[in-house]
C-alpha positions as a printed NumPy array, in Angstrom:
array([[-19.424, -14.179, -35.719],
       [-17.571, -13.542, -32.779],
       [-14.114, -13.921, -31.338],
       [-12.843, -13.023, -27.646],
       [ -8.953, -13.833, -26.913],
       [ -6.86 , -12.91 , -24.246],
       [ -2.712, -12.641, -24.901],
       [ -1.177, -12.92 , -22.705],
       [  2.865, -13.721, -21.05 ],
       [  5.731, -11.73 , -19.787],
       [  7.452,  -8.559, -20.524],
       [  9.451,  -8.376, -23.59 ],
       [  7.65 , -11.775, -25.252],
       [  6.307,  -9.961, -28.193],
       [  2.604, -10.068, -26.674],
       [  1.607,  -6.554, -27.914],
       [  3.12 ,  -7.74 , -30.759],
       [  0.698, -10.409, -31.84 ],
       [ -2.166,  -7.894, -30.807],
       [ -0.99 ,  -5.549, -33.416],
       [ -0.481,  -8.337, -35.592],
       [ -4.317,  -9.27 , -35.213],
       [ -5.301,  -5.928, -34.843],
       [ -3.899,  -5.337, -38.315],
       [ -5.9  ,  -8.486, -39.633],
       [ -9.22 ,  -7.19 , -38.327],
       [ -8.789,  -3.353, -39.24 ],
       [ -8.155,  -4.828, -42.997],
       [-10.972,  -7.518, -42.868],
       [-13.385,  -4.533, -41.503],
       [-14.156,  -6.793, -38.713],
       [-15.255,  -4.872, -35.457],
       [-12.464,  -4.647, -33.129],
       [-12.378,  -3.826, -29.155],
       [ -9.069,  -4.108, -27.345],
       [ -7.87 ,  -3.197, -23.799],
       [ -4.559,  -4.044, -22.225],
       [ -2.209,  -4.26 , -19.169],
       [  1.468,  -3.593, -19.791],
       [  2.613,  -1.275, -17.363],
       [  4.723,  -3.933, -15.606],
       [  6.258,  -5.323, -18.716],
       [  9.584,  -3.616, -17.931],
       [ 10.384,  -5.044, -14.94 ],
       [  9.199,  -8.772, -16.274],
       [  5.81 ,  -8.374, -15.074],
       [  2.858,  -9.743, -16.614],
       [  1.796,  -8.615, -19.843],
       [ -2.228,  -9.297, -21.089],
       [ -4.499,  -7.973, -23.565],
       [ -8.481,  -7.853, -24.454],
       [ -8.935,  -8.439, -27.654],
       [-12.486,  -8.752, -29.094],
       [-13.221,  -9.37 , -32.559],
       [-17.008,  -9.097, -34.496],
       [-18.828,  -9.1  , -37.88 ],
       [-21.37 ,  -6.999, -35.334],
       [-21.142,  -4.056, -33.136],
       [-19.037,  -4.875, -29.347],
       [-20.108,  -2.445, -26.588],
       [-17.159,  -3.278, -24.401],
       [-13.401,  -3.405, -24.667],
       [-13.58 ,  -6.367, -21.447],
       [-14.13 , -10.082, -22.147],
       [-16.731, -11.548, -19.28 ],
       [-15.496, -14.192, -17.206],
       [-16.237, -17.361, -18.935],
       [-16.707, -16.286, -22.637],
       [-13.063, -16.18 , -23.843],
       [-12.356, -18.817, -26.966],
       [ -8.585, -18.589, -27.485],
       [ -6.412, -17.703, -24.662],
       [ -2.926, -17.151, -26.337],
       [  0.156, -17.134, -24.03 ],
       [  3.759, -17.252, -24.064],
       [  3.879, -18.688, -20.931],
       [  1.952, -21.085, -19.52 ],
       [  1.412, -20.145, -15.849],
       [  0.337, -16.937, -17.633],
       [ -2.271, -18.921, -19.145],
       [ -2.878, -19.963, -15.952],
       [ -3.846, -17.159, -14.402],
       [ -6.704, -16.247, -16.787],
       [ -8.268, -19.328, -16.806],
       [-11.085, -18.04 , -15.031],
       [-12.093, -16.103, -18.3  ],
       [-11.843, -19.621, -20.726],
       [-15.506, -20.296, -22.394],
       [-16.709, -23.711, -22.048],
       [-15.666, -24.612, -25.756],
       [-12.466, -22.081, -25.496],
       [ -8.851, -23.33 , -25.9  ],
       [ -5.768, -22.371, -24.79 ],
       [ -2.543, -21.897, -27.663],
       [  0.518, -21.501, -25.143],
       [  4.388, -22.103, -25.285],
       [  5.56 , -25.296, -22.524],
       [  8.265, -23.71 , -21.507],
       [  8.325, -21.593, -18.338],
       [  9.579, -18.464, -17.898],
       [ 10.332, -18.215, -13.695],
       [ 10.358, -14.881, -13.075],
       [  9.159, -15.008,  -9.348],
       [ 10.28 , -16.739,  -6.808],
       [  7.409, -18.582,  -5.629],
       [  6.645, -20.06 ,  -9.115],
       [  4.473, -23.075,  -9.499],
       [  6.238, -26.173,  -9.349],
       [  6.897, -27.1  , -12.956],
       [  5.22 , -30.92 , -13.298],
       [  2.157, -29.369, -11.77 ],
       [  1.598, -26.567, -13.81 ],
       [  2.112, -29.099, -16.968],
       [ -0.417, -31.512, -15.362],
       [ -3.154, -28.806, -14.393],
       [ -2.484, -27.51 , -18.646],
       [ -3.213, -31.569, -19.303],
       [ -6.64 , -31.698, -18.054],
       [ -7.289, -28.538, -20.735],
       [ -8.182, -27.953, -23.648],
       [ -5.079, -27.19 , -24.687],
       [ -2.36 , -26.556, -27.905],
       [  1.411, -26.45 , -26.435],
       [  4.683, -26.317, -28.297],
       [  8.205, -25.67 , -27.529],
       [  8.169, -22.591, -29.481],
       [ 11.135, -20.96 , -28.315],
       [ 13.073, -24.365, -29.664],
       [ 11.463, -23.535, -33.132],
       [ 12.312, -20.112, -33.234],
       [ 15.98 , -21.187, -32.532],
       [ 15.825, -23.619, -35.244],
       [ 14.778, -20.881, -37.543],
       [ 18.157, -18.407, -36.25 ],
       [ 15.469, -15.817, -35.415],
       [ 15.235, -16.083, -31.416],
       [ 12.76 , -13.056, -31.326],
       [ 10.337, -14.634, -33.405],
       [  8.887, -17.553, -31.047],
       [  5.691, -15.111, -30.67 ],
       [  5.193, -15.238, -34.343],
       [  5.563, -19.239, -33.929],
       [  2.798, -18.772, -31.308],
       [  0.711, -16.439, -33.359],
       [  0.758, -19.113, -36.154],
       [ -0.046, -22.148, -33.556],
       [ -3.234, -19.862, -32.339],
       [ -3.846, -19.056, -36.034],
       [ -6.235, -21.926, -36.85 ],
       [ -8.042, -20.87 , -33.613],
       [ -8.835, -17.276, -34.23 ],
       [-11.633, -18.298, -37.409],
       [-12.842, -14.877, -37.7  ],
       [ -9.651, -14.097, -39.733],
       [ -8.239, -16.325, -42.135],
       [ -4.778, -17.912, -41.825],
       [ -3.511, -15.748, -44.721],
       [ -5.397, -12.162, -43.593],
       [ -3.074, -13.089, -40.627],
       [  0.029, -13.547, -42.677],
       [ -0.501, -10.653, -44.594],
       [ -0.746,  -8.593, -41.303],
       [  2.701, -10.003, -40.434],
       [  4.022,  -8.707, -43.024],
       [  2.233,  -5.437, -42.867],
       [  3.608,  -4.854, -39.363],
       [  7.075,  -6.047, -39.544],
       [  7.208,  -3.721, -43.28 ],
       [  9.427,  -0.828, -41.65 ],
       [ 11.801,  -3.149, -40.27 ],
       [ 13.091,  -4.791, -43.656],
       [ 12.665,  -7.281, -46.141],
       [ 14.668, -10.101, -43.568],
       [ 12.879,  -9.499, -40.589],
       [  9.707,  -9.594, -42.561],
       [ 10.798, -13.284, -44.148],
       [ 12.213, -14.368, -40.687],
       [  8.457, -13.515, -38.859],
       [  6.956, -15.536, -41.945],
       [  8.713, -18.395, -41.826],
       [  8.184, -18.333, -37.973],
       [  4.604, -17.84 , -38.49 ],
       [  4.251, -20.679, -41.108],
       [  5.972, -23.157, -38.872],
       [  3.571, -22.293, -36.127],
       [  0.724, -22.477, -38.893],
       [  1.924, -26.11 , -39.751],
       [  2.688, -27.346, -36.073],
       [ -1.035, -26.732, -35.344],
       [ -2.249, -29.225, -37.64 ]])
C-alpha cells in the first residue's frame, strides 16, 4: 500500500507539525517513509508545504509526481489551491474554509470556495473548533484528525498515539488539549 500527501498552508499553521505527527505514526508502524519540504518562507507568512510519502514497499524518491497525490492536507485553502496540479484522479483534498489573506492580490473569496466545490473535497471551519475547545493553536490537530480517515496506511489511533508522542515534552495539558482537538477533527470527518 501506498500513500502520497502534500501539507500544506502558511507560516506558523502547525504544518510541520502534522508532518511530524505522521512521521511519528509511520516510523512506529515501520511503514516506509520519504519526506521533503519547503519552509524557508514560513517566517515572513510565506507558504509552507511538505512531501510526504508513505509505503509497506521501498520509495525511491522524496517528490510526489504530478498527478499521483491522494490527500492534499491544507490549512488554507488557496494553499490547496496551488497544488492542485499534483491531486490523483481518486485524491481528495482535507482543508480548513477559512482564508488566511496574506497577499494582496488574493483570490476573491466566493471564487476560491466555488473552484474547492467542484472538488473532491473535506472543509471545516477548524479554527472555530479549535476556539470552542480554548486551545487556539490546535486547529492543525483538528485538521490532522479531519485528514485522519484519509491517510489509510495508518490507523486513526497509530495517529493519536503519535499526537501524543510528539506533544509528550510539552505536558500532560497540551497533550489532552491536541487530543481532544484531534478527536473532534476525527468525528467531524464522519
Amino acid at each position: 500500500m501506498k500513500k502520497d500527501i502534500i501539507l500544506c498552508g502558511v507560516g506558523g499553521q502547525g504544518i510541520l507539525s502534522i508532518a511530524t505527527i505522521i512521521g511519528e505514526a509511520a516510523t512506529e508502524a515501520g511503514i516506509q517513509l520519504k519526506q521533503a519540504e519547503v519552509h524557508g518562507m514560513s517566517q515572513r507568512g510565506g507558504d509552507v508545504q511538505s512531501n510526504l510519502r508513505l509505503s509497506t514497499d521501498t520509495i525511491w524518491s522524496d517528490q510526489i509526481p504530478t498527478g499521483q497525490t491522494d490527500v492534499i492536507i491544507s490549512m488554507e485553502p488557496m494553499e490547496a489551491l496551488r497544488y492542485l496540479p499534483y491531486l490523483g484522479p481518486k485524491g481528495v483534498i482535507v482543508t480548513s474554509s477559512k482564508t488566511f489573506v496574506n497577499i494582496p492580490n488574493y483570490p476573491d473569496e466566493a471564487a476560491l470556495k466555488a473552484e474547492l466545490a467542484d472538488l473532491p473535497n473535506v472543509q471545516l471551519e477548524i479554527e472555530e473548533i479549535a476556539a470552542e475547545l480554548k486551545s487556539p493553536k490546535s486547529a492543525n490537530m483538528v485538521l490532522l484528525g479531519m485528514a485522519a480517515p484519509y491517510i489509510e496506511i495508518l490507523s486513526v489511533e497509530q495517529l493519536r498515539k503519535a499526537v501524543s508522542v510528539i506533544f509528550a515534552r510539552k505536558g500532560e495539558a497540551v497533550v489532552e488539549a491536541n487530543l481532544k482537538a484531534f478527536d473532534r477533527g476525527v468525528e467531524a470527518a464522519k
